[in-house]
LOKE-180889 format. One record per residue (C-alpha): residue number from 1; z, x, y. Coordinates in pm, 1 decimal. Example, Ala and Ser with C-alpha at 12.3 -4.5 7.8 and 13.67 -1.06 7.14 Angstrom:
BEGIN
+-----+----------+----------+----------+
: num :       zz :       xx :       yy :
+-----+----------+----------+----------+
:   1 :    780.0 :   1230.0 :   -450.0 :
:   2 :    714.0 :   1367.0 :   -106.0 :
+-----+----------+----------+----------+
! end
This chain:
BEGIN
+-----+----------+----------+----------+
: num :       zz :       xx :       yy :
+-----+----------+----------+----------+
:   1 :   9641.5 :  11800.7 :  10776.4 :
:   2 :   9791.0 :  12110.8 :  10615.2 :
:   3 :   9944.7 :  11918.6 :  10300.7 :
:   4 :   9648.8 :  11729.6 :  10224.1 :
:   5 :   9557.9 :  11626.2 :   9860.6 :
:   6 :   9251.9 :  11462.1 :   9975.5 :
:   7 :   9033.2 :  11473.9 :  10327.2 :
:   8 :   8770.6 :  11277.0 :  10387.2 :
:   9 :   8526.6 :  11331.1 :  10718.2 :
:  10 :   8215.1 :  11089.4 :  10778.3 :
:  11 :   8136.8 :  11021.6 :  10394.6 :
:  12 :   7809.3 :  10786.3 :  10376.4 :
:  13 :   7626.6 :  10679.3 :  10095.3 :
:  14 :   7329.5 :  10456.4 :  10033.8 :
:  15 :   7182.3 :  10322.9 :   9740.2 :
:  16 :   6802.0 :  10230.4 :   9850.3 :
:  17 :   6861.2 :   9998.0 :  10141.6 :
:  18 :   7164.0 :   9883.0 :  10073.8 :
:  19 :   7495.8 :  10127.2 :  10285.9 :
:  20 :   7757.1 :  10158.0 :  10025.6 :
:  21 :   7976.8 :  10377.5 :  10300.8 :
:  22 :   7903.2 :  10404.2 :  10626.6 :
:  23 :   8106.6 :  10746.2 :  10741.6 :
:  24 :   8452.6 :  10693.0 :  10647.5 :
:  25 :   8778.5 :  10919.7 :  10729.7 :
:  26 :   9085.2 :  10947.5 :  10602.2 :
:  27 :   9357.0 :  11207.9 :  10445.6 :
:  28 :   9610.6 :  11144.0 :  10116.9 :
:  29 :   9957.9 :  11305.8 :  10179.7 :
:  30 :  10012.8 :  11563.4 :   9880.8 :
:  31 :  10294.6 :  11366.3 :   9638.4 :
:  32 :  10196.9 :  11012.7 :   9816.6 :
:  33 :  10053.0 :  10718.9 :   9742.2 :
:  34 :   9709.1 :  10646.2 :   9901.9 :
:  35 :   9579.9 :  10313.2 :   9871.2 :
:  36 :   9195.5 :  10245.6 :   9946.5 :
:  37 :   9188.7 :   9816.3 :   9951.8 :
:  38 :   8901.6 :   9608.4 :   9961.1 :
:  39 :   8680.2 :   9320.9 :   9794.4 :
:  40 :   8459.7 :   9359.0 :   9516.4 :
:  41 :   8160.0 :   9579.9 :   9696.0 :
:  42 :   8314.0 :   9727.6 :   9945.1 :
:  43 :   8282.2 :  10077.4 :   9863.5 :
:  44 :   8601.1 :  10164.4 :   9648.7 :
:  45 :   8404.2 :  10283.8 :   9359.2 :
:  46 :   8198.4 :  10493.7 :   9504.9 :
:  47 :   8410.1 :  10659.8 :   9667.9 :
:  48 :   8633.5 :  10760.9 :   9376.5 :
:  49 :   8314.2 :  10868.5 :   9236.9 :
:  50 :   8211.8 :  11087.6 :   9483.4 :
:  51 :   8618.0 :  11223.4 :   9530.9 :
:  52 :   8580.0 :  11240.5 :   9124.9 :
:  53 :   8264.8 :  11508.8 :   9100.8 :
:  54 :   8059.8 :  11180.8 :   8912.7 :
:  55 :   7857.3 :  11067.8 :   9258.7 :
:  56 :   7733.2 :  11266.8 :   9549.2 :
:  57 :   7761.3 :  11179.6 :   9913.8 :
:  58 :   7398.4 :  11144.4 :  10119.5 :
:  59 :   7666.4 :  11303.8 :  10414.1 :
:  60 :   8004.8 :  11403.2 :  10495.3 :
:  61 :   8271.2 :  11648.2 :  10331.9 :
:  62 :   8573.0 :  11565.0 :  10062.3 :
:  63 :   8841.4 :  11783.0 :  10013.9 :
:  64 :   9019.1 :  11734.0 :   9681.0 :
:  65 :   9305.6 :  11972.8 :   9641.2 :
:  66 :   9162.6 :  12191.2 :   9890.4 :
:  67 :   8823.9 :  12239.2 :   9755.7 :
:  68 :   8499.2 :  12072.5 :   9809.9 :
:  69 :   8379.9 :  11822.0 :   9571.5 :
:  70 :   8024.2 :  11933.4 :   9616.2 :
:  71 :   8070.4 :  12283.6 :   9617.8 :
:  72 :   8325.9 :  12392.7 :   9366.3 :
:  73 :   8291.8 :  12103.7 :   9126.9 :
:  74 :   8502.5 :  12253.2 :   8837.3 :
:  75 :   8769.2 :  12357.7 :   9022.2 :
:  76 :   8830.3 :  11993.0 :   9186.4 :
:  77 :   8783.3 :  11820.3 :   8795.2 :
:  78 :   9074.8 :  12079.4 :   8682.9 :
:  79 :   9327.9 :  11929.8 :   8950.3 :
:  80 :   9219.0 :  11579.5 :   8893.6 :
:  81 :   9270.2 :  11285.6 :   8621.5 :
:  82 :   9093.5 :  10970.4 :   8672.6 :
:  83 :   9146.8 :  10593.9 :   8547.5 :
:  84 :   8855.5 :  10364.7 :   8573.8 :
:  85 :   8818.4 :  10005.4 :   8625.8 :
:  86 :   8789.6 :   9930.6 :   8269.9 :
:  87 :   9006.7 :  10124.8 :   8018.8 :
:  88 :   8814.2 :  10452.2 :   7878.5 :
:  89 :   8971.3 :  10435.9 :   7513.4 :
:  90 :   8796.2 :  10488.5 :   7203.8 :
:  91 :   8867.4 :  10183.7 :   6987.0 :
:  92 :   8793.5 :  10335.1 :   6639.0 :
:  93 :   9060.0 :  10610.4 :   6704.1 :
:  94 :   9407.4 :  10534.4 :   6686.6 :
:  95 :   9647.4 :  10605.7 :   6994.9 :
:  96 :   9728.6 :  10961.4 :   6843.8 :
:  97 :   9323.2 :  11030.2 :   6784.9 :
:  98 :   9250.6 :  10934.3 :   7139.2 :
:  99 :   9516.9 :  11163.4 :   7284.0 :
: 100 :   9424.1 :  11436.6 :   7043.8 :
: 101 :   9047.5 :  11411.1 :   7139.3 :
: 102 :   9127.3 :  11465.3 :   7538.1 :
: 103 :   9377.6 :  11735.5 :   7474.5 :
: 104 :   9107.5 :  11903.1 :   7275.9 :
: 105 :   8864.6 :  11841.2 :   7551.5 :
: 106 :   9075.6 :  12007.6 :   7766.7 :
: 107 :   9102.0 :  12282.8 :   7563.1 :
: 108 :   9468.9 :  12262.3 :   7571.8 :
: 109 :   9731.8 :  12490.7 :   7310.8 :
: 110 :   9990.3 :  12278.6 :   7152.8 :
: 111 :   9828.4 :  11964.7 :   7184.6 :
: 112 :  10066.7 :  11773.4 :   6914.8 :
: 113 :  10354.6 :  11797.9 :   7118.3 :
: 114 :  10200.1 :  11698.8 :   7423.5 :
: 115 :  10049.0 :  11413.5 :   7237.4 :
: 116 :  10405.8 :  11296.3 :   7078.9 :
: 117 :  10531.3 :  11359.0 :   7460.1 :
: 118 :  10291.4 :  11113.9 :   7587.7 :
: 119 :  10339.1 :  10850.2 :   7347.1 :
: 120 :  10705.4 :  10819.4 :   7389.2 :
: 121 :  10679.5 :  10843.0 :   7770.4 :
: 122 :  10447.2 :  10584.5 :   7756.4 :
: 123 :  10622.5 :  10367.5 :   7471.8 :
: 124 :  10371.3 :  10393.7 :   7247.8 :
: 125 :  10511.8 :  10585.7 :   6973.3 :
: 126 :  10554.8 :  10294.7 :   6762.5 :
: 127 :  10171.2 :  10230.0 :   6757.5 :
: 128 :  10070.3 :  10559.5 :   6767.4 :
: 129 :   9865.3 :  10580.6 :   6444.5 :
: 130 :   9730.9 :  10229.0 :   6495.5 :
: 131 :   9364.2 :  10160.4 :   6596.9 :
: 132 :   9333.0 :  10126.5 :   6965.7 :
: 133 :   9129.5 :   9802.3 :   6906.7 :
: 134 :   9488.9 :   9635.6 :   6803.3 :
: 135 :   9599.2 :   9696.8 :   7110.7 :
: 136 :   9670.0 :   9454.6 :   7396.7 :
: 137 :   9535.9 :   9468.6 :   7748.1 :
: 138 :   9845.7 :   9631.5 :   7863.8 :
: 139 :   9870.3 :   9872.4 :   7585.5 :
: 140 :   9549.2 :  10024.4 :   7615.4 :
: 141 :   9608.9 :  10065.0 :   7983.2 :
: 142 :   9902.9 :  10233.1 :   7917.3 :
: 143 :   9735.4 :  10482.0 :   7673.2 :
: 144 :   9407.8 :  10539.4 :   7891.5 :
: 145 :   9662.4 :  10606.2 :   8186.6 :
: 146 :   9829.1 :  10879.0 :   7905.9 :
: 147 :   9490.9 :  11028.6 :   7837.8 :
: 148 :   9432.7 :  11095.3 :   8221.4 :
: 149 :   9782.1 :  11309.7 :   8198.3 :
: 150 :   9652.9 :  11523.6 :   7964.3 :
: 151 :   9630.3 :  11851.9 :   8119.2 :
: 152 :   9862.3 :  11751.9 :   8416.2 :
: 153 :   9649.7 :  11688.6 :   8665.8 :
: 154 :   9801.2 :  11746.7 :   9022.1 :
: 155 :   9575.2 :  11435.6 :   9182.1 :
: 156 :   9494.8 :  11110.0 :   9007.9 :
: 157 :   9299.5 :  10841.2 :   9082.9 :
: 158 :   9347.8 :  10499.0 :   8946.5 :
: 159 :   9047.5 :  10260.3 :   9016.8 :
: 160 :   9183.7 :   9903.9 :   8963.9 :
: 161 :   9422.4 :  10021.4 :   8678.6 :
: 162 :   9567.4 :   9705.8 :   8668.5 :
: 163 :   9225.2 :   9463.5 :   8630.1 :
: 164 :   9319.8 :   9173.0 :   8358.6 :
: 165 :   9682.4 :   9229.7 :   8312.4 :
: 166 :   9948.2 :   9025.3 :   8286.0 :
: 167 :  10196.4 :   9040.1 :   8580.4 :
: 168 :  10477.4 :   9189.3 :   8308.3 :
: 169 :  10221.4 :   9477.9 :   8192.7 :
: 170 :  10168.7 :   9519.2 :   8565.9 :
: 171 :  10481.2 :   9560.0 :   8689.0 :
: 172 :  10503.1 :   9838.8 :   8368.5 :
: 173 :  10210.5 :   9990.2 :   8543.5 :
: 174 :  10371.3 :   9990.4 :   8891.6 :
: 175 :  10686.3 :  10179.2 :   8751.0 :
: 176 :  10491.0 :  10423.0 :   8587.4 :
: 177 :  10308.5 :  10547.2 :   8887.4 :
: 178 :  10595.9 :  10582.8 :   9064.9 :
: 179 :  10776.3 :  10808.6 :   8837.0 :
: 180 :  10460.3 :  11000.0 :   8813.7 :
: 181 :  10504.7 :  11038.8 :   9211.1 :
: 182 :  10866.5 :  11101.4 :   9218.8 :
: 183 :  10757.7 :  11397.7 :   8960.5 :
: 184 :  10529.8 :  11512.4 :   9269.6 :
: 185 :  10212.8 :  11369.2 :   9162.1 :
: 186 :   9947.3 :  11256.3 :   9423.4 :
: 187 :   9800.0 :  10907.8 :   9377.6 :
: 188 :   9450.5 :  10718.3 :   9492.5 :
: 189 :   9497.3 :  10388.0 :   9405.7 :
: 190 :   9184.8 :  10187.9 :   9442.8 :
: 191 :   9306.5 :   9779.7 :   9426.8 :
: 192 :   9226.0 :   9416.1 :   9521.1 :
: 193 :   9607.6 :   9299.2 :   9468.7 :
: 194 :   9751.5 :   9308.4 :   9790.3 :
: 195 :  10090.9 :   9305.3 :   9658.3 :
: 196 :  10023.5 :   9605.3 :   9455.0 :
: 197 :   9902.8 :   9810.3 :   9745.4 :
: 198 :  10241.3 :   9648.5 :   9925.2 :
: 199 :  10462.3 :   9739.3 :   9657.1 :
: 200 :  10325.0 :  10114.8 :   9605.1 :
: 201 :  10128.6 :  10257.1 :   9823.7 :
: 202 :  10301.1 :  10505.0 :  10165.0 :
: 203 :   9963.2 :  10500.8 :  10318.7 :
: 204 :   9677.0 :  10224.3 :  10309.9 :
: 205 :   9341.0 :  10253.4 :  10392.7 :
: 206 :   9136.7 :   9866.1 :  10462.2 :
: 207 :   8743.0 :   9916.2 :  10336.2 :
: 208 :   8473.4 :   9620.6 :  10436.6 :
: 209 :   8133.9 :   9674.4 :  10417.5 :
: 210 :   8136.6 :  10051.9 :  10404.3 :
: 211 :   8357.4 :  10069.9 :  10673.5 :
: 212 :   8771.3 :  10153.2 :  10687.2 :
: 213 :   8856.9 :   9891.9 :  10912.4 :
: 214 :   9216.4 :   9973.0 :  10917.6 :
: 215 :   9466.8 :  10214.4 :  10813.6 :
: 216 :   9834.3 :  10265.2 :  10811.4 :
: 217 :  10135.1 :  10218.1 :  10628.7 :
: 218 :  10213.2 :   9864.3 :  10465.3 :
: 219 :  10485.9 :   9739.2 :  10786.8 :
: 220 :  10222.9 :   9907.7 :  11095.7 :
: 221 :   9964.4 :   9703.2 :  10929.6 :
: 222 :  10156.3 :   9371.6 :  10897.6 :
: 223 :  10279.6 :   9449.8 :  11248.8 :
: 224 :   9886.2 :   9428.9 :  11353.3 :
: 225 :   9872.6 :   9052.7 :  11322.9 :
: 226 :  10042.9 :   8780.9 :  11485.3 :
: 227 :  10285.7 :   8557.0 :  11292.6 :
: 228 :  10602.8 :   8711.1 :  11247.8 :
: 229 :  10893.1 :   8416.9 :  11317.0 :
: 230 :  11237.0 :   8335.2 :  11256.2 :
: 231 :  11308.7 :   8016.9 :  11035.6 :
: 232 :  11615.3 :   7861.6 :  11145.7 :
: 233 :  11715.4 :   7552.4 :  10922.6 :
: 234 :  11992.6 :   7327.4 :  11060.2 :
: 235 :  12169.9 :   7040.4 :  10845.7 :
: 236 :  12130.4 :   6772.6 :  11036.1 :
: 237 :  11866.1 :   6601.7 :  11263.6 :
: 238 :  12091.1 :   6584.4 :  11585.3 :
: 239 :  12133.0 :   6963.5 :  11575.3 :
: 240 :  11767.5 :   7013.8 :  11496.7 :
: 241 :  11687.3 :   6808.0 :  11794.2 :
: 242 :  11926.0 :   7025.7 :  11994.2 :
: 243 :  11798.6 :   7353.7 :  11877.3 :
: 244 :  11459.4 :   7217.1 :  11967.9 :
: 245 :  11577.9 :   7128.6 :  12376.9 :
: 246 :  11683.1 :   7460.4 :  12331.0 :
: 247 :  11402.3 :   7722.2 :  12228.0 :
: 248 :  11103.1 :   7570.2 :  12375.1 :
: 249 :  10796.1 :   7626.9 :  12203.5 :
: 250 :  10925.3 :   7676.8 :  11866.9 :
: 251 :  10718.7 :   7446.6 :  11575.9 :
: 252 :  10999.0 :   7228.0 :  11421.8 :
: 253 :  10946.0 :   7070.5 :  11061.4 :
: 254 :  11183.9 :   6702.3 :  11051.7 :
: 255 :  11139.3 :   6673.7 :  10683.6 :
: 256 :  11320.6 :   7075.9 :  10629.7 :
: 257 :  11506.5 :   7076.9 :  10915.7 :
: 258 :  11363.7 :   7380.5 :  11025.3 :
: 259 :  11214.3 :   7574.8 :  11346.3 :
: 260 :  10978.7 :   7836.3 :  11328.4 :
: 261 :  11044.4 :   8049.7 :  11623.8 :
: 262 :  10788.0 :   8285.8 :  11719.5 :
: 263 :  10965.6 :   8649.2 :  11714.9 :
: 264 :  10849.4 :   9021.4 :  11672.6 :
: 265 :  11129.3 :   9043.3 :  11420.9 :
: 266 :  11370.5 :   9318.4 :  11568.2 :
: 267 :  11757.2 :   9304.6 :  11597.7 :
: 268 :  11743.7 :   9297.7 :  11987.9 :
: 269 :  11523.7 :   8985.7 :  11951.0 :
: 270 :  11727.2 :   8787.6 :  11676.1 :
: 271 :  12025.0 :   8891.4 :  11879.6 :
: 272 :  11918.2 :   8748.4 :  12177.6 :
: 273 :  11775.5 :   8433.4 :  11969.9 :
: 274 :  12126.1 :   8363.1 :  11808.1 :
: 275 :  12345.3 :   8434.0 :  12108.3 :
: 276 :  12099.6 :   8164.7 :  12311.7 :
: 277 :  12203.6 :   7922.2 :  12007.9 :
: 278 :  12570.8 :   7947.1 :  12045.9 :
: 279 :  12580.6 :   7901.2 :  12428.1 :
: 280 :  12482.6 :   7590.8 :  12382.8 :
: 281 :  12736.5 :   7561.6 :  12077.7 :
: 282 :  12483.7 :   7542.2 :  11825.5 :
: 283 :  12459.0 :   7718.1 :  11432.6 :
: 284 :  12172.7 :   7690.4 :  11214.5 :
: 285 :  12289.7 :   7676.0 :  10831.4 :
: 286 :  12073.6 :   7966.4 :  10756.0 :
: 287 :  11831.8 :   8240.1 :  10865.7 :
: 288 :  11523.3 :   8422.9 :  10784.4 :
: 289 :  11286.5 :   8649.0 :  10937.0 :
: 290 :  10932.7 :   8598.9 :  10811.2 :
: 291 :  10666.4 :   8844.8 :  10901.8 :
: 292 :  10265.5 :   8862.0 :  10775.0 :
: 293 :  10190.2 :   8976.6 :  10432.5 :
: 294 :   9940.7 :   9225.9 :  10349.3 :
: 295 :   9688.9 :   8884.7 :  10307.1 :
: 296 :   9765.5 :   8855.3 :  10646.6 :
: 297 :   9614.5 :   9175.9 :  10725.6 :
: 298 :   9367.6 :   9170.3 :  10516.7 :
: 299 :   9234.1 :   8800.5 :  10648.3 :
: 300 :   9287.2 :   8976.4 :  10991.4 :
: 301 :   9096.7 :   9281.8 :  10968.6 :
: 302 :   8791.5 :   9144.8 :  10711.7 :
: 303 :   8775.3 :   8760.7 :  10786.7 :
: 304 :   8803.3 :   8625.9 :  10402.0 :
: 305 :   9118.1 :   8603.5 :  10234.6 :
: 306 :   9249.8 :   8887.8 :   9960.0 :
: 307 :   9377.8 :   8633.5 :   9725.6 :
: 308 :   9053.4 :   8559.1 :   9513.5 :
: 309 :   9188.3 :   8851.9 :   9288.9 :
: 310 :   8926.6 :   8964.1 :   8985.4 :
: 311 :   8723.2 :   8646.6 :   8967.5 :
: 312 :   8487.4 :   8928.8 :   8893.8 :
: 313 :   8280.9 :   9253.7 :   8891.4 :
: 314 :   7929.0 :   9275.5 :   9034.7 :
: 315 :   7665.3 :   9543.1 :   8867.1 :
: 316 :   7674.1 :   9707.9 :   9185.8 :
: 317 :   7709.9 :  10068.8 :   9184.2 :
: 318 :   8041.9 :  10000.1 :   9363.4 :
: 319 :   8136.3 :   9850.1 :   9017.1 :
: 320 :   8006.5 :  10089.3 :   8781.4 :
: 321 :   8288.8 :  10254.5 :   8525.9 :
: 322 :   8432.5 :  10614.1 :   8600.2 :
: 323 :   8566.8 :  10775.3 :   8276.2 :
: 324 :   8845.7 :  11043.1 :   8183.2 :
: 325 :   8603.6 :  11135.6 :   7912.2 :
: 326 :   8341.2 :  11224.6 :   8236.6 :
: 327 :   8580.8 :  11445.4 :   8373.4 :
: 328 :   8726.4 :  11618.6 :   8116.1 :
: 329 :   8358.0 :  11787.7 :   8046.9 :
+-----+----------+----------+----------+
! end
């Protein structure tokens, strides 16, 4: 792909016995959203580690911004900022310090007004000059997302950036990568939350046991597994019963006065579904189409649900932290 960011080909990596990834593939869009999801273990780390310059591959090639990671290491960490799982701040520096100390990492000429930028793009202005250990969970995401812009990086990749937050402070996190993508920004996102990858991601890549089991955008994925329906409710038992005569082999629920009929979720088919209702002179009160969720998918594809969230963090070396601090040397 001419306008990749990223390009994986047959990456594997081992750690003693144990097959972290078993020859994976896959390509990130320049200024998309890439999302790599799996369960704790499956291999997400490691491979942001590897894309990152931190870990190298027992086989395969990565591309990251058209240069190989193994081969022309500095010129992939000058394209690239990374986020780790756990947020790289210093907590005896205040917000200022710890912007200050990656600017001057990166070398970088007029580093107070890109620090004074940052904070106000990241509304953190008003705590600037505050120690980092007052912060909340959100706050020092926000700021160790800030430090990975220093130096503009073209590529960034955000491993779990939103472990342990509160679903306000996430949604702040969601909005901020996609301004950072409508400013042309390429993003590996690296996530458990299915609704996060559902909510951001153009492209998503399924990871189980070393493997990418799946990939696609969020709807050709859903549209993988069986389940989509229409839920027609009806206001009265009589019509329900009718409805019922009607569209044989549709699962009807007396207590909602609903029917769940089985449907690929198109306009031709709810056409035909409603016109087939009002030959027979029959309405239903309301309508919805319901299709499979990313869970869905996931369930699918891996056979455990993706719902278990962060109930926690192995010491694997799929778990291990990835710093901005790393890179930036």
């Amino acid at each position: 792909m001419r306008n990749s960011a990223i390009a994986v080909s047959g990456l594997r990596k081992a750690y003693g016995d144990r097959v972290v990834l078993d020859g994976i593939d896959f390509e990130v869009a320049t200024g998309s959203v890439f999302s790599l999801l799996g369960p704790n273990g499956a291999g997400k780390t490691t491979t942001v580690n590897i894309a990152t310059t931190l870990t190298k591959a027992d086989a395969g090639t990565v591309r990251v911004g058209g240069h190989d990671v193994a081969a022309a290491t500095r010129q992939v960490r000058r394209v690239i900022g990374v986020t780790g799982q756990f947020a790289a701040v210093d907590e005896l520096l205040t917000g200022r310090e710890n912007l200050r100390m990656m600017a001057d990492l990166r070398r970088i000429r007029s580093a107070d007004r890109l620090v004074a930028g940052l904070l106000d793009r990241f509304d953190l202005a008003g705590s600037a000059d505050a120690l980092a250990s007052t912060y909340s969970g959100g706050m020092r995401r926000k700021l160790d997302l800030a430090m990975t812009l220093v130096g503009d990086p073209e590529i960034i990749f955000l491993d779990e950036p939103t472990t342990g937050l509160d679903p306000r402070s996430r949604r702040t996190m969601w909005e901020i990568v996609r301004d950072l993508v409508a400013d042309g920004t390429t993003i590996f996102l690296t996530t458990q939350y299915l609704e996060e990858a559902d909510q951001l991601a153009d492209q998503v890549a399924v990871l189980d046991q070393g493997r990418v089991v799946a990939q696609g955008t969020p709807a050709e994925l859903k549209r993988q597994v069986p389940g989509t329906h229409v839920r027609l409710r009806f206001t009265a038992e009589a019509e329900l019963d009718a409805a019922a005569r009607v569209l044989a082999g549709a699962a009807r629920d007396d207590q909602e006065l609903t029917l769940r009929v089985p449907s690929d979720g198109g306009s031709r088919s709810l056409r035909a579904l409603l016109d087939r209702l009002d030959e027979y002179g029959l309405s239903a009160e309301e309508f919805s189409v319901h299709t499979p969720d990313l869970d869905d998918v996931f369930l699918a594809l891996t056979g455990h649900s993706g719902r278990t969230g962060h109930a926690g963090h192995s010491n694997t070396p799929d778990t291990q932290e990835t710093t901005s601090e790393a890179i930036a040397r």
